[in-house]
BABA-656061 format. One record per residue: residue in one letter; x, y, z of N, C-alpha, C in turn. Coordinates in steps of 0.05 Angstrom, whole numbers, padded with zeros to 5 digits, always signed. Atoms other than C-alpha are relative to their C-alpha. Layout:
N
AXYZXYZXYZ...
! end
This chain:
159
X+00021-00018-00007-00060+00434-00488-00007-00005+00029X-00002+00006-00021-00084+00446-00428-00024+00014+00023X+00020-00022-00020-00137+00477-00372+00010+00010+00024X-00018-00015-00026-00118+00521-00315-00018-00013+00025X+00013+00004-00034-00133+00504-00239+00017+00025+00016X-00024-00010-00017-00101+00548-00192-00008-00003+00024X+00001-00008-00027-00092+00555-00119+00022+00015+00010X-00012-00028-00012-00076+00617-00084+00012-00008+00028X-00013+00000-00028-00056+00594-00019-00003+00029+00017X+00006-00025-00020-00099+00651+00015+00005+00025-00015X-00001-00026+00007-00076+00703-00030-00016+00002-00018X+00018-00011+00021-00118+00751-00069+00008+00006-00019X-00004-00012+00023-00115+00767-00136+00016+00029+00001X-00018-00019+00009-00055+00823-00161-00014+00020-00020X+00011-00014+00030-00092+00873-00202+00031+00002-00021X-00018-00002+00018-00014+00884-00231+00028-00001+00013X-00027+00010-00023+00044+00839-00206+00022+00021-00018X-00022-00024+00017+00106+00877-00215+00027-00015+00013X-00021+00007-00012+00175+00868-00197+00002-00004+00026X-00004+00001-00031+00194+00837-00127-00014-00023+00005X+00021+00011-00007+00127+00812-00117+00007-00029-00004X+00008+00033+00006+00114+00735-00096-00023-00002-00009X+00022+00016+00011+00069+00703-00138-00011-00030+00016X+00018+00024-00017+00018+00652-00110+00007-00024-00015X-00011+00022+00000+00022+00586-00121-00020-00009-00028X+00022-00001+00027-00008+00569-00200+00003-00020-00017X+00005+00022+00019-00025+00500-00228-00009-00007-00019X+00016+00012+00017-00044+00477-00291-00005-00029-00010X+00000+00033-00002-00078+00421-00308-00010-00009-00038X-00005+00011+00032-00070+00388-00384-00028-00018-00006X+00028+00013+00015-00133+00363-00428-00001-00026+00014X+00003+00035-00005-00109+00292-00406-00006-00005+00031X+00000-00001-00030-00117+00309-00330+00026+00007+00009X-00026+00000-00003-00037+00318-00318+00006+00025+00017X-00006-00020-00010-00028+00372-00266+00032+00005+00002X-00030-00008+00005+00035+00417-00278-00004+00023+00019X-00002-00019-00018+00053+00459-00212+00025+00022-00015X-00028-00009+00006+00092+00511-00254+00017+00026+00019X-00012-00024-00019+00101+00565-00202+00008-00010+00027X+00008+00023-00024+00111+00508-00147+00024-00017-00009X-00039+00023+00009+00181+00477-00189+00019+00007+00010X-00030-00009-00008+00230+00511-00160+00015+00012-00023X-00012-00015+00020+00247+00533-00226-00001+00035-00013X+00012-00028+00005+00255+00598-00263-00018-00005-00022X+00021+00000+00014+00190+00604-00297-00002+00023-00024X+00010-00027+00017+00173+00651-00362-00022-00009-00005X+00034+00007+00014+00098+00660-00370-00009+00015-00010X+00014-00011+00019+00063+00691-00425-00021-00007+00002X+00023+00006+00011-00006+00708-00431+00001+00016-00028X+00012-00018+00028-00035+00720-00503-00026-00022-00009X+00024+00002+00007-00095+00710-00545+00008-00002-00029X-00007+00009+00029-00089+00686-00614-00013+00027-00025X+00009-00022+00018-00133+00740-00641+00019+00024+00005X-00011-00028-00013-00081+00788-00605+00027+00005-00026X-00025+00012+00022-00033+00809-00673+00028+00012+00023X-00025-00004-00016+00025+00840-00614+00005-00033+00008X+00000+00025-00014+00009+00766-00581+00017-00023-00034X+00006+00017+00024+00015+00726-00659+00035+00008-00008X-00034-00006+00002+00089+00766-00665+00021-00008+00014X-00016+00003-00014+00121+00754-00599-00002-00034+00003X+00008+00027-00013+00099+00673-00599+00032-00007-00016X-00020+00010+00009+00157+00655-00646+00030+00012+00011X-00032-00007-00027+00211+00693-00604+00002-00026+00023X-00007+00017-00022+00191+00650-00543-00004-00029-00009X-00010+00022+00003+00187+00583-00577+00022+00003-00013X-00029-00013+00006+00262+00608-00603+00015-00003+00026X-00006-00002-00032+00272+00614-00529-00002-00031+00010X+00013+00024-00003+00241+00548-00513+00016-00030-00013X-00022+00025+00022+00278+00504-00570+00030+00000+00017X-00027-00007-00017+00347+00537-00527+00002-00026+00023X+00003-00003-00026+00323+00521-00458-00022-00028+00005X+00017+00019-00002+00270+00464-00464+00017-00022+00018X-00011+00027-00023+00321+00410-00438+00008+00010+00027X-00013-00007-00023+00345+00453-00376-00021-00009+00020X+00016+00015-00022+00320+00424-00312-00001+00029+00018X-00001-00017-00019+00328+00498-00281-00023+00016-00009X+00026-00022+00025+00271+00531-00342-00024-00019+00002X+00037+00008+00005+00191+00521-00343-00007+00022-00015X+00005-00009+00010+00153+00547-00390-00043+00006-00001X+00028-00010-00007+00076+00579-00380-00017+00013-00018X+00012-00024+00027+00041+00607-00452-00024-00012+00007X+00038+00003+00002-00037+00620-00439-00011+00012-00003X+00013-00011+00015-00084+00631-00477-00019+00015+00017X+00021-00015-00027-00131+00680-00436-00032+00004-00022X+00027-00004+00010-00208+00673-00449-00006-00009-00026X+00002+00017+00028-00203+00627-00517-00002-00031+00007X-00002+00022+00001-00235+00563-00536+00022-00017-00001X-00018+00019-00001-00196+00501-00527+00011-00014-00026X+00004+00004+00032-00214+00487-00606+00018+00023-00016X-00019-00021+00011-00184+00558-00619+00028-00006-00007X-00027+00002-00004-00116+00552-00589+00007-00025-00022X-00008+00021+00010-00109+00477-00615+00005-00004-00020X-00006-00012+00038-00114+00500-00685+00026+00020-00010X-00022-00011+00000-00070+00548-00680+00025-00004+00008X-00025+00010+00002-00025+00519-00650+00018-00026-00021X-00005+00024+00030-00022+00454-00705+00013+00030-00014X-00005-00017+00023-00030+00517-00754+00034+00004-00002X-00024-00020-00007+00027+00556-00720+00038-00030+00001X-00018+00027+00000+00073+00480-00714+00019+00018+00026X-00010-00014-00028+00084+00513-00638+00011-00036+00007X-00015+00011-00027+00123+00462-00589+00005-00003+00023X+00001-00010-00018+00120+00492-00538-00021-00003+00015X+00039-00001-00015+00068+00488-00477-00009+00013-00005X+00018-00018-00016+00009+00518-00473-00028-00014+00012X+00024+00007-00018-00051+00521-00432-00024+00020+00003X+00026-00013+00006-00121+00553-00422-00006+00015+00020X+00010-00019-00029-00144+00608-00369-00034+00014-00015X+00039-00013+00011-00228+00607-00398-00012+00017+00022X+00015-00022-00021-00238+00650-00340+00007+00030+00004X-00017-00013-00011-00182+00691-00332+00015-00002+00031X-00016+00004-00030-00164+00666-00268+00030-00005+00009X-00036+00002-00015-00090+00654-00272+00007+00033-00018X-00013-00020+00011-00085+00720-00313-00015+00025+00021X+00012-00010-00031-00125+00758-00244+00021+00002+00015X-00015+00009-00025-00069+00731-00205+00024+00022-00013X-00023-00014+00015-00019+00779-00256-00006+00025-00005X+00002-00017+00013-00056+00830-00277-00041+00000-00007X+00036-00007+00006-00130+00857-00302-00003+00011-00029X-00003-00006+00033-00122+00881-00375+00029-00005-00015X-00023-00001+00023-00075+00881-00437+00013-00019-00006X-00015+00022+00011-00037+00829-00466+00014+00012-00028X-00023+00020-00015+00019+00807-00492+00007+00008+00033X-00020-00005-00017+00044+00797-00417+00009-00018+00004X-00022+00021+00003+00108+00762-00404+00009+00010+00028X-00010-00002-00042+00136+00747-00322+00023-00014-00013X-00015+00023-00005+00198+00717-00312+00003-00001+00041X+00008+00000-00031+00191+00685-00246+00024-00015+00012X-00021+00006-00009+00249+00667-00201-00006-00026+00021X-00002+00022-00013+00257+00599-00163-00018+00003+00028X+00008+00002-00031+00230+00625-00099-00028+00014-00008X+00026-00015+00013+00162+00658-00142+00001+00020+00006X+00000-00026+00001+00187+00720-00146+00002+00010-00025X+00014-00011+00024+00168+00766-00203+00030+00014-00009X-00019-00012+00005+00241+00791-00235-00001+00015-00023X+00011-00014+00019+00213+00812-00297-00022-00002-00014X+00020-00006+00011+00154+00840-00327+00005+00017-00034X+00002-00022+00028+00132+00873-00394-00026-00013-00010X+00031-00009+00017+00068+00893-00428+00006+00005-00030X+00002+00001+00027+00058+00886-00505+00026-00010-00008X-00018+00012+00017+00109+00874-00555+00031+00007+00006X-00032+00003-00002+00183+00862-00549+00005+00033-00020X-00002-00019+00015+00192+00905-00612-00010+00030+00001X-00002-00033-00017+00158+00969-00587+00018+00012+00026X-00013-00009-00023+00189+00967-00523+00024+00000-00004X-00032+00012+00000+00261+00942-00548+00012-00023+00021X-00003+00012-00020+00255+00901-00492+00009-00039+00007X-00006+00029-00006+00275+00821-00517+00030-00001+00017X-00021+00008-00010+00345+00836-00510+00002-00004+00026X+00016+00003-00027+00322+00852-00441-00001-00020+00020X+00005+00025-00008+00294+00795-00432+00008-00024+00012X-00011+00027+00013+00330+00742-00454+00037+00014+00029X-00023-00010-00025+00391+00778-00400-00008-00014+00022X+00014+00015-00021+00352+00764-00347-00003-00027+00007X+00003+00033+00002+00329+00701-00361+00025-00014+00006X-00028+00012+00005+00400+00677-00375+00016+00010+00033X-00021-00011-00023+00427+00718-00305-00021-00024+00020X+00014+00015-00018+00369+00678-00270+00015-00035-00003X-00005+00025+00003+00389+00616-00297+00026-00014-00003X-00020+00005-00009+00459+00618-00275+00007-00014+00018
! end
């Protein structure tokens, strides 16, 4: 688990990053103190925000720890699931409940989900080594058809 910090390095908030776009520079920092620079690794990053009460968010979580179980050992993949605007008690339950694996972390403000965007959830980035935004998507995999999508990408980035 975990709490967000970020620093923008001068830039302002994205009402809605999109393809291309560099993303700012976005740290989180873990219950125990443990700051994790995940947009700051050099790696390709996938970050999900969702909300536990969100049922599109409660569908797509077991795709990306599916994703995660793959890719967890790769030194080239980070992984970014946050909870936006939920107690710390919430998530932590749910995630026991849910027997997740996978990181996650807390944005009680919205402030790293500002830096992406201003409404809706599920959203999912995949972010490229140099913090560039290669893919986006809004709500569910399954409406959009969009894992296979995904999971392309991901895999072309991480060649």
């Amino acid at each position: 688990m975990a709490a967000l910090t970020l620093a923008s390095c001068g830039k302002k908030p994205r009402p809605d990053a999109k393809v291309g776009d560099t993303m700012p520079t976005l740290a989180v920092t873990t219950l125990d103190g443990a700051i994790d620079s995940v947009l700051n690794s050099g790696k390709v990053t996938m970050v999900l925000f969702f909300a536990t009460w969100c049922p599109y968010c409660v569908v797509e979580l077991p795709k990306i720890q599916e994703i995660y179980n793959e890719l967890k050992d790769s030194s080239r993949f980070a992984l970014a699931v946050i909870s936006r605007e939920q107690p710390a008690e919430d998530v932590k339950k749910f995630w026991e409940d849910s027997e997740y694996t996978m990181p996650v972390y807390l944005d009680k403000k919205r402030e790293a989900y500002s830096l992406f965007a201003q409404k809706s959830i599920p959203r999912l980035y995949l972010i490229d080594e140099n913090r560039k935004v290669a893919y986006e998507a809004l709500g569910s995999f399954e409406t959009q058809g969009a894992l296979d999508t995904m999971k392309m990408c991901l895999y072309d980035l991480l060649k």
